[in-house]
DRENTOR-14156 format. One record per residue (C-alpha): x, y, z; residue in three letters; residue number from 1. Coordinates in nm, 2 decimals. Example, Ala and Ser with C-alpha at 12.3 -4.5 7.8 and 13.67 -1.06 7.14 Angstrom:
BEGIN
ATOM      X      Y      Z   r   k
ATOM   1.23  -0.45   0.78 Ala   1
ATOM   1.37  -0.11   0.71 Ser   2
This chain:
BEGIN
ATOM      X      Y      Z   r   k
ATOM   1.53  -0.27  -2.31 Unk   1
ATOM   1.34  -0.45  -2.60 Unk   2
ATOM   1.29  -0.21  -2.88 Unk   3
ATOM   0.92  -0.23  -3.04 Unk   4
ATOM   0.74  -0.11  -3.34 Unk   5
ATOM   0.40  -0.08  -3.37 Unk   6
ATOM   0.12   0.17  -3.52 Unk   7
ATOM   0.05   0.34  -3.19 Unk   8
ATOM   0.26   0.60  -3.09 Unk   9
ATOM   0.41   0.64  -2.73 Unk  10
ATOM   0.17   0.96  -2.65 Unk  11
ATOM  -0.16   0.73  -2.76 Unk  12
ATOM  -0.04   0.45  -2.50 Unk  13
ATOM   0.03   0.67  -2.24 Unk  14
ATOM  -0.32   0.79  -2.28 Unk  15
ATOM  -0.44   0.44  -2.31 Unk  16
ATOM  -0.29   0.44  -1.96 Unk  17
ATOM  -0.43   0.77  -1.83 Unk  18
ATOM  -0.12   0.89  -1.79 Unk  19
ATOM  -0.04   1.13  -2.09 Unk  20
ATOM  -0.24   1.44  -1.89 Unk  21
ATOM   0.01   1.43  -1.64 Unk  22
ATOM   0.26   1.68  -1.86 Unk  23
ATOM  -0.08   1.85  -1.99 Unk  24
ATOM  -0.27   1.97  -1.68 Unk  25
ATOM  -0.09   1.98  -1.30 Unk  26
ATOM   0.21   1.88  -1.40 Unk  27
ATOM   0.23   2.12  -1.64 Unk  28
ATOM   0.26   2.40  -1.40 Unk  29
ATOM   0.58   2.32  -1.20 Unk  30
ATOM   0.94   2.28  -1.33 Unk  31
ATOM   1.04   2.02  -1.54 Unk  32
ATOM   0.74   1.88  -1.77 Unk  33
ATOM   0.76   1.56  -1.80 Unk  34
ATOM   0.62   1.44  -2.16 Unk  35
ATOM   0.63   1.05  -2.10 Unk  36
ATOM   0.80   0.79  -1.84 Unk  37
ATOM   1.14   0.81  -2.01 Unk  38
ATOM   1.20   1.16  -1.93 Unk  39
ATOM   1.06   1.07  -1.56 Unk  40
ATOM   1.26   0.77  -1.51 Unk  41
ATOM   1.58   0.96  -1.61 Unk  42
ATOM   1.46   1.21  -1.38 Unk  43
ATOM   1.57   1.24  -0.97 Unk  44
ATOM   1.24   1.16  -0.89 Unk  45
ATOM   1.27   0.83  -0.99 Unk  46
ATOM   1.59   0.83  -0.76 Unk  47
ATOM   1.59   0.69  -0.45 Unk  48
ATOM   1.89   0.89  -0.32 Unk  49
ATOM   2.01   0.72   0.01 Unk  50
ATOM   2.30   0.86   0.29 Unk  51
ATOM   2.65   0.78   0.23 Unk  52
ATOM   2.63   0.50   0.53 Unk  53
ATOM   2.39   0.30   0.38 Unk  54
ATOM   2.58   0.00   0.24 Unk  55
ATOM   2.40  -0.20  -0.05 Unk  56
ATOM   2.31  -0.61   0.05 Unk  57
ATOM   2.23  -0.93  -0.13 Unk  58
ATOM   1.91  -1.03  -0.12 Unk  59
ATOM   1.76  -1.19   0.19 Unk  60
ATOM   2.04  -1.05   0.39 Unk  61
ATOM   1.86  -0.77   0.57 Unk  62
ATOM   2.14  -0.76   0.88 Unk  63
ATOM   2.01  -0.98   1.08 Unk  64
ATOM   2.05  -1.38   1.10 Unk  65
ATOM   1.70  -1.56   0.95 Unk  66
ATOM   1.68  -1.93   1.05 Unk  67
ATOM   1.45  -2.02   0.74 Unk  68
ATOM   1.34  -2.33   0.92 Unk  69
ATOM   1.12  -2.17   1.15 Unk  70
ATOM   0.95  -1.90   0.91 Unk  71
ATOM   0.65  -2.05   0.87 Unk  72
ATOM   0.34  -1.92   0.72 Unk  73
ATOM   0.07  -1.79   0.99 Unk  74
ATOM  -0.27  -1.90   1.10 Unk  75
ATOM  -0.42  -1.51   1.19 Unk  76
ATOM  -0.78  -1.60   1.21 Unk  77
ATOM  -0.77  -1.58   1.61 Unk  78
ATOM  -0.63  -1.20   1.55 Unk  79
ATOM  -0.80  -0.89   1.50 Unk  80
ATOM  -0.78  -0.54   1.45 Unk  81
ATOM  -0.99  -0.34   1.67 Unk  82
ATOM  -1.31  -0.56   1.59 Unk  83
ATOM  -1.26  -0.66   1.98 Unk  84
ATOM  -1.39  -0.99   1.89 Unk  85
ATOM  -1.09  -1.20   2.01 Unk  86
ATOM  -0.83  -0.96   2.18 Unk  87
ATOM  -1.03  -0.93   2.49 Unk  88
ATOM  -1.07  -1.27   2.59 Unk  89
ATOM  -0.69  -1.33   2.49 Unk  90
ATOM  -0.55  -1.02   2.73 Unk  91
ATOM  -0.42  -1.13   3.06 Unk  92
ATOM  -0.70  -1.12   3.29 Unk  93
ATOM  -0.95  -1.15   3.04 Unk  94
ATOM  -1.25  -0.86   2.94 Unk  95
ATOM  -1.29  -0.66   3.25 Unk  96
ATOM  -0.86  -0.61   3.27 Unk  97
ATOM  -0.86  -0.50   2.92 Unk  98
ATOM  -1.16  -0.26   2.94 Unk  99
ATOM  -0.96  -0.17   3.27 Unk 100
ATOM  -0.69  -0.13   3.08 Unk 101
ATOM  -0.81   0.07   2.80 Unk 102
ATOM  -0.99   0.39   3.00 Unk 103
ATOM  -0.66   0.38   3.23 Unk 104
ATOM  -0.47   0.44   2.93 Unk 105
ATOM  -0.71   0.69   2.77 Unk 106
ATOM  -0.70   0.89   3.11 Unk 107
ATOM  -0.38   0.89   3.13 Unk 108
ATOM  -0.31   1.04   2.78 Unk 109
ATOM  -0.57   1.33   2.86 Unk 110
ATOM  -0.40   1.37   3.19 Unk 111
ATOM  -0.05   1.45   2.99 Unk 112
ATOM  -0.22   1.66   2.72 Unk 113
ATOM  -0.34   1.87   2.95 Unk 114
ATOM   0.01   1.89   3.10 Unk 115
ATOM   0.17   1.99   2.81 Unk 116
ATOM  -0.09   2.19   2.66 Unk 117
ATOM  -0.32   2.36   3.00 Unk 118
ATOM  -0.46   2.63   2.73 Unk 119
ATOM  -0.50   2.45   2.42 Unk 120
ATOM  -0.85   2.50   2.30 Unk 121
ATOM  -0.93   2.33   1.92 Unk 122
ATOM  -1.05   2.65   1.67 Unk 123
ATOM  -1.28   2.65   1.38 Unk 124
ATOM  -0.97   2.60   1.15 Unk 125
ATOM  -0.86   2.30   1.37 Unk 126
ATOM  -1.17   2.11   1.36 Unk 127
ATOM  -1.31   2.20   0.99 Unk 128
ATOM  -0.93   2.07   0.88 Unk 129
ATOM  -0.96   1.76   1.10 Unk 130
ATOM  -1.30   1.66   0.95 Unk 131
ATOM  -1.23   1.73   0.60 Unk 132
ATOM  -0.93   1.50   0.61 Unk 133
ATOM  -1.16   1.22   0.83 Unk 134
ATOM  -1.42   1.17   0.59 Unk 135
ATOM  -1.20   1.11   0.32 Unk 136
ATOM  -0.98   0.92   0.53 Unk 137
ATOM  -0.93   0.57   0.63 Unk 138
ATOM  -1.27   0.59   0.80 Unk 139
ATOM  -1.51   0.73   0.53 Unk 140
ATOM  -1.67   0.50   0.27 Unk 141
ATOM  -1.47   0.67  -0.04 Unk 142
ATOM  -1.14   0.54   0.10 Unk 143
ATOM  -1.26   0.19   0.24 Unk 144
ATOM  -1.40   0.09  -0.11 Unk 145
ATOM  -1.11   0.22  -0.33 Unk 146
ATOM  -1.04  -0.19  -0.27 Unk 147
ATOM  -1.04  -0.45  -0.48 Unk 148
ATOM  -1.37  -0.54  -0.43 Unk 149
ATOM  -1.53  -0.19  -0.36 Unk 150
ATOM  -1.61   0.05  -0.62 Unk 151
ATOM  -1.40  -0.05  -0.87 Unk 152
ATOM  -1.20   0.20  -1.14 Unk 153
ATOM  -1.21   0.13  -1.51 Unk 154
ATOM  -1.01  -0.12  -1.62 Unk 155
ATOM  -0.75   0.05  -1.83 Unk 156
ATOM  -0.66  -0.16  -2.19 Unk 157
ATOM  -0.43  -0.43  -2.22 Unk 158
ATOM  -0.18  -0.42  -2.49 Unk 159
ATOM  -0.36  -0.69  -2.64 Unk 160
ATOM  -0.64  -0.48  -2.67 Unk 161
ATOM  -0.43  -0.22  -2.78 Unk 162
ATOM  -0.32  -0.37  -3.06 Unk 163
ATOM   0.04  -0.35  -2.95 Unk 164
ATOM   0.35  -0.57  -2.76 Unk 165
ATOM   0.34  -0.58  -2.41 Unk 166
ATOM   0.63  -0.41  -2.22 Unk 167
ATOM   0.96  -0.56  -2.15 Unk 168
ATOM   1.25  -0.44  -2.01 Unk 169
ATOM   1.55  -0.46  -1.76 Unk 170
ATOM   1.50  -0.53  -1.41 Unk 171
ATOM   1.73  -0.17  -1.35 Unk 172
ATOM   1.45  -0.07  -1.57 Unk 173
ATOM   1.16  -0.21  -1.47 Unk 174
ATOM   1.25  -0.08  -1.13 Unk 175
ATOM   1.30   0.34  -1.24 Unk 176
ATOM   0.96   0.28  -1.42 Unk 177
ATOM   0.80   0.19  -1.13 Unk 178
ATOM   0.93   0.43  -0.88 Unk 179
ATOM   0.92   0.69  -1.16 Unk 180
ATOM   0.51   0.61  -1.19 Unk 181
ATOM   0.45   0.60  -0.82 Unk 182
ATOM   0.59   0.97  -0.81 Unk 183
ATOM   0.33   1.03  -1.02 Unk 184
ATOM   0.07   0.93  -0.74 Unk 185
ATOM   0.30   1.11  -0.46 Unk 186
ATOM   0.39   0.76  -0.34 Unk 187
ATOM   0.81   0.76  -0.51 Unk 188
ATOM   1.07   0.72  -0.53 Unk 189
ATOM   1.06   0.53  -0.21 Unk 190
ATOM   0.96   0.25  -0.35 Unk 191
ATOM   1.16  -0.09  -0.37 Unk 192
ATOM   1.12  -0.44  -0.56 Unk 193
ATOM   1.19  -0.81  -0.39 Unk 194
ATOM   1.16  -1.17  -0.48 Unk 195
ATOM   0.84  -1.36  -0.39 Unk 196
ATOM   1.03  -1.73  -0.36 Unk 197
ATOM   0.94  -2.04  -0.20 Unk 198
ATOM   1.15  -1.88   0.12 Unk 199
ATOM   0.95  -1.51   0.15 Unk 200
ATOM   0.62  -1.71   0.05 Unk 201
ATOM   0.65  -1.82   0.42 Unk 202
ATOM   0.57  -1.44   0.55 Unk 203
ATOM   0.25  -1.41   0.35 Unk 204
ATOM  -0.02  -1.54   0.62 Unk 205
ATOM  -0.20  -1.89   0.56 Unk 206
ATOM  -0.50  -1.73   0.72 Unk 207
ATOM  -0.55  -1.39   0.72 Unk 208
ATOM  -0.69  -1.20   1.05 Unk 209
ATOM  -1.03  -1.08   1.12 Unk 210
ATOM  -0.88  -0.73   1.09 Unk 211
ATOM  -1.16  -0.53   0.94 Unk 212
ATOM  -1.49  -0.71   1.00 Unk 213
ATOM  -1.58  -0.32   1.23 Unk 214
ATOM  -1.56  -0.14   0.88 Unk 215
ATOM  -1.90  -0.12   0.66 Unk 216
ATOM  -1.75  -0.32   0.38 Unk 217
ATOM  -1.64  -0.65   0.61 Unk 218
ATOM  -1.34  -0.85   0.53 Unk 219
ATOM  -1.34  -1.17   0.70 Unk 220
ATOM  -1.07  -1.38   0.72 Unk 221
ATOM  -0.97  -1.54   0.41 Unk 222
ATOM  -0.71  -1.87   0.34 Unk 223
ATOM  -0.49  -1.75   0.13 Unk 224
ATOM  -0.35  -1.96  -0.17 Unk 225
ATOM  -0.06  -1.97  -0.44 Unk 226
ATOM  -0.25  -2.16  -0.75 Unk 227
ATOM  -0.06  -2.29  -1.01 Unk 228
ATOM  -0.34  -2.28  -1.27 Unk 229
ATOM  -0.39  -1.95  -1.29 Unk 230
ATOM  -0.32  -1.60  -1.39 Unk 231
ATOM  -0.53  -1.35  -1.27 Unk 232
ATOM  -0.59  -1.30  -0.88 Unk 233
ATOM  -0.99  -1.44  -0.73 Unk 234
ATOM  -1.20  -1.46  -0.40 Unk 235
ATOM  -1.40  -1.72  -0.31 Unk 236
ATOM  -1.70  -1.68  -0.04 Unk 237
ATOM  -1.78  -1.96   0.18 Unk 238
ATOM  -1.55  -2.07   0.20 Unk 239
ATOM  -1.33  -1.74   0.20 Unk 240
ATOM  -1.03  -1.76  -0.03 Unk 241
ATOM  -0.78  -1.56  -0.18 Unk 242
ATOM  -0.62  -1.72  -0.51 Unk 243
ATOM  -0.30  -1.60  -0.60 Unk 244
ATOM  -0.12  -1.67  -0.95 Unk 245
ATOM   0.19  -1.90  -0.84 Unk 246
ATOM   0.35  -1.71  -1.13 Unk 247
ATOM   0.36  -1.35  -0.91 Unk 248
ATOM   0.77  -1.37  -0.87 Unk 249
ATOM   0.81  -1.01  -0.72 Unk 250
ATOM   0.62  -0.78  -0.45 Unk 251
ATOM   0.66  -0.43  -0.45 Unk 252
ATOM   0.70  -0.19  -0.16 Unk 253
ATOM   0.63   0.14  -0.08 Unk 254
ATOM   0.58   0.36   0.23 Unk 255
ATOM   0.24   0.53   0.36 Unk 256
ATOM   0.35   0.92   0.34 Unk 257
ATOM   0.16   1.09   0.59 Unk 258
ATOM   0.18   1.47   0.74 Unk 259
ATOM   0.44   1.45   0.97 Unk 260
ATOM   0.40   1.75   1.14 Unk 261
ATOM   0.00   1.63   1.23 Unk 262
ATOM   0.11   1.30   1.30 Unk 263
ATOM   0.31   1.38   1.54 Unk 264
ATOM   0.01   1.57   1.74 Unk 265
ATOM  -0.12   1.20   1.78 Unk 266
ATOM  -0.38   1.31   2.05 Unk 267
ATOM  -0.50   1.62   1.93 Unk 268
ATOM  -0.82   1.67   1.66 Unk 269
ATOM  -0.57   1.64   1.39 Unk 270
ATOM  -0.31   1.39   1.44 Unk 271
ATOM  -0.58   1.08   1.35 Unk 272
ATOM  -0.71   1.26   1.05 Unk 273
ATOM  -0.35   1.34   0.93 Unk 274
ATOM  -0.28   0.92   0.98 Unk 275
ATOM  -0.58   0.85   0.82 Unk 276
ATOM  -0.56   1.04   0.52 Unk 277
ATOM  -0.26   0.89   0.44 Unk 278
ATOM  -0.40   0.54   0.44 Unk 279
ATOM  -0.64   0.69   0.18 Unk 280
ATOM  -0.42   0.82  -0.06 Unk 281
ATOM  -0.29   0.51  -0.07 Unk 282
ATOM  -0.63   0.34  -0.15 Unk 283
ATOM  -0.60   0.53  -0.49 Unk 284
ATOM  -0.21   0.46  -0.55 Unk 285
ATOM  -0.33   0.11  -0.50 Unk 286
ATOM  -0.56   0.08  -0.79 Unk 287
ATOM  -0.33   0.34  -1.00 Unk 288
ATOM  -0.07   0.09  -0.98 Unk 289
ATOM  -0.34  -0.22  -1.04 Unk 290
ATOM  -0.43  -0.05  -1.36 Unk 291
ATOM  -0.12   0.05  -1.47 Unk 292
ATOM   0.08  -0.28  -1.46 Unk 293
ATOM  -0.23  -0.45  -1.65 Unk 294
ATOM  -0.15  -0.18  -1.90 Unk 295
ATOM   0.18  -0.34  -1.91 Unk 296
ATOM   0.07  -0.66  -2.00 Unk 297
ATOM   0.07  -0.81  -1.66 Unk 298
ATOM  -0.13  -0.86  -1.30 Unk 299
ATOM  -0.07  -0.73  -0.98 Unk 300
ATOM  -0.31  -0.82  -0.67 Unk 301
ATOM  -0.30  -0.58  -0.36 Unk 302
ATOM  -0.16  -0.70  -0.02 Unk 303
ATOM  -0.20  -0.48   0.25 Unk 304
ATOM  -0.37  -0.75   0.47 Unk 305
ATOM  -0.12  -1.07   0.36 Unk 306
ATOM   0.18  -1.06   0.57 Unk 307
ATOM   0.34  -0.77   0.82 Unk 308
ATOM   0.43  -0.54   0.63 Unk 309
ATOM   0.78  -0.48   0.70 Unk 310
ATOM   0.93  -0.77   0.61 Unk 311
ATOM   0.92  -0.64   0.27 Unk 312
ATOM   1.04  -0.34   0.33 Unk 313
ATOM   1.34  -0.50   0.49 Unk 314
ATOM   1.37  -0.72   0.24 Unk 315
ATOM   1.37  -0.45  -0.03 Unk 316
ATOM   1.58  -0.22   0.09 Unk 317
């Protein structure tokens, strides 16, 4: 690590980040206090402890054999996500088999539930949980536009604004910090780090799909594109573009916690909610960690909609 000097001490940074409450307020209540990142990144919970059979890999080598040659970027604008726009006319046998499809498939699921569970009847409890946790979910306005793009946080301080030198460090160290500051958010230490090359550039899409044109904020498809002249992330409207800096070398993955013992109750009032709540919680992670690598000294740019999103996972370990 890269020792600095400067006239601003560690606590005033952390605040400049937003983060020096954390050892202040909640944090303070549970067992250890953690008074900056270097106590959390020394700290199991920046840890990512995995089972004895788990065998470390080189990078790119994720078990299976890639042929590079035909990992091309995609073309998604034909695909979409529930919008029903295109899927229907692509299914075999066109609308009427999918709609066919669809209610068989909705019957049968209420035919099983009512199998397994003849006497189940939702309570007050049930319901008032489920609906609390949907409309902050993924379907209620306060989750859809915690995106770039939506109602948009403060922009926490550069170190140039700061007055002081931007961070540098280790990659070993670089990584702890960032685990350590998605446990902050509830989102670590399952976290990992891997390479953005001119190989792994071939699973972020060319076109992005119409995925969520049926939410109230729209996102149509966008043609997405590595620029060399730039630094910072920007859209385009008509056409729709994404520009992203050429210089971004690394993406960085983490997992959508969600309530596993709701989740798995798919088909009852709570198993959606409990999935979609999730998906929220991340919304905020997303622009915690936005903000927080700009108070670093560098850019980020969210990509839940680029590429599928395990291959980074895979590719991260």
């Amino acid at each position: 690590m890269i020792k600095k000097h400067s006239t601003v001490s560690r606590r005033d940074f952390m605040k400049g980040l937003g983060l020096a409450g954390a050892g202040i307020g909640a944090a303070a209540a549970v067992t250890p206090v953690f008074h900056d990142l270097d106590e959390l990144m020394s700290s199991s919970q920046a840890t990512l402890s995995r089972p004895w059979y788990i065998k470390n890999r080189e990078f790119g080598d994720i078990g299976i054999e890639l042929d590079w040659n035909l990992i091309k970027r995609r073309d998604l604008r034909q695909y979409d996500n529930f919008t029903m726009k295109h899927l229907p006319f692509q299914y075999p046998g066109g609308p009427p088999a999918f709609m066919q499809g669809m209610e068989s498939a909705a019957q049968k699921n209420s035919d099983r539930l009512k199998e397994l569970w003849p006497d189940y009847k939702a309570s007050t409890r049930d319901l008032a949980l489920a609906n609390a946790l949907g409309s902050v979910g993924t379907f209620g306005t306060y989750a859809l536009n915690t995106t770039q793009g939506g109602w948009k946080v403060d922009k926490a301080p550069t170190p140039e604004e700061l007055g002081i030198p931007k961070w540098e460090g280790t990659p070993e160290e670089n990584l702890m910090m960032i685990r350590a500051a998605f446990s902050v958010m509830g989102l670590g230490p399952m976290v990992g780090v891997s390479e953005l090359n001119e190989k792994t550039k071939n699973f972020v899409y060319e076109y992005t799909g119409d995925s969520w044109t049926w939410l109230p904020q729209g996102q149509p498809s966008e043609h997405i594109i590595f620029d060399d002249n730039i630094s910072e992330f920007y859209r385009t409207q008509n056409p729709n573009t994404l520009h992203i800096p050429s210089s971004h070398k690394y993406v960085i993955s983490t997992h959508n916690l969600s309530l596993d013992e709701l989740t798995r109750r798919t088909y009852s009032p709570l198993g959606t909610p409990a999935e979609s709540i999730s998906y929220s919680r991340v919304a905020i992670a997303k622009n915690f960690v936005e903000e927080f690598i700009r108070g670093l000294g560098y850019h980020v740019v969210y990509g839940h909609a680029l590429q599928p999103a395990l291959v980074w996972d895979f590719l991260s370990g």
